[in-house]
N, C-alpha and C positions, 0 to 999 in steps of 0.2 A: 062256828068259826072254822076257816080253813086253815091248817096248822102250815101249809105248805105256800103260804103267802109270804114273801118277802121285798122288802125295801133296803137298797143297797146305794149307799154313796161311793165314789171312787172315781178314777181317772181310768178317759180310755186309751188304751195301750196299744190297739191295731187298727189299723183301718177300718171303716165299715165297707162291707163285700155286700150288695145286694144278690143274691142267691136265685134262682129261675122258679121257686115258689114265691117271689114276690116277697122273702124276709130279707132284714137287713143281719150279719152276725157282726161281733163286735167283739173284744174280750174288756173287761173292767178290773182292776187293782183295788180294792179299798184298803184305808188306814193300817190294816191289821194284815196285809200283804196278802189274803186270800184273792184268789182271783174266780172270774166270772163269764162264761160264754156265752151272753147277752144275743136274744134271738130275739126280734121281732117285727112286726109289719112293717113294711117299708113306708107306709104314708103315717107313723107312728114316731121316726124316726128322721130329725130335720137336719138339715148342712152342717147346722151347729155344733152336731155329737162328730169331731178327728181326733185325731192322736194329739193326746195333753188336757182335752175337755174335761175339765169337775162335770161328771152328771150323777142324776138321782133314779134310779132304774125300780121299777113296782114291778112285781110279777109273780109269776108260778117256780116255786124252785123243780129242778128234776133233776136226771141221774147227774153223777159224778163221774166226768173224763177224764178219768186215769192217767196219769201223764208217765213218761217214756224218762226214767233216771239216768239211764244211758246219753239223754242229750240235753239234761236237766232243766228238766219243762216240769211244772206244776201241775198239779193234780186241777182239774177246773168244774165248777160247779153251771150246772146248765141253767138259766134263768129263760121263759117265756113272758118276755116285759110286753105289758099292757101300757104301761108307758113309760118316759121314758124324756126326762128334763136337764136342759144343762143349766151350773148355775152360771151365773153372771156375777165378775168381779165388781168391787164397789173399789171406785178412784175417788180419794179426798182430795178435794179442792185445795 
C-alpha cells in the first residue's frame, strides 16, 4: 500500500489556471483549514471545479509550500490528483 495516497474534501478557493504542461492548478481548503495545491491533468479536471466548488480530490501527496508569514499565506501541501469530483447539492422539494 502507498502511504502517500490521499483523499481530501474541501472547497476550491482559486481559480483553476491551466498551466503550458497541460495541468490545471487549483488550491483546496478542507474542514480542518489545511490547504491544498491541487495539480492535475487538464482533461481530469471539468468546468464544474470554480471558486466555492465542494470537491473530492484522490491523489499523490508531495512536498509542502512553505508559505511567506510576512503576507500571511499558509503553509500548502502539493496533491498530484488522479481525479478529482465535485459534489452536487441535494434541493428538497
Amino acid at each position: 500500500m502507498n502511504d502517500n495516497i490521499i483523499s481530501i474534501t474541501g472547497t476550491v478557493t482559486t481559480e483553476p489556471v491551466l498551466t503550458t504542461a497541460r495541468l490545471v492548478e487549483f488550491v483546496v481548503v478542507d474542514a480542518r483549514g489545511a490547504e491544498y495545491a491541487v495539480r492535475a491533468w487538464a482533461d481530469v479536471v471539468t468546468d464544474a471545479v470554480r471558486v466555492g466548488s465542494p470537491v473530492t480530490v484522490e491523489g499523490a501527496e508531495g512536498w509542502v509550500i512553505p508559505g511567506r508569514s510576512w503576507r500571511r499565506e499558509p503553509s500548502r501541501t502539493i496533491v498530484q490528483a488522479y481525479a478529482v469530483g465535485t459534489t452536487a447539492l441535494a434541493l428538497a422539494a
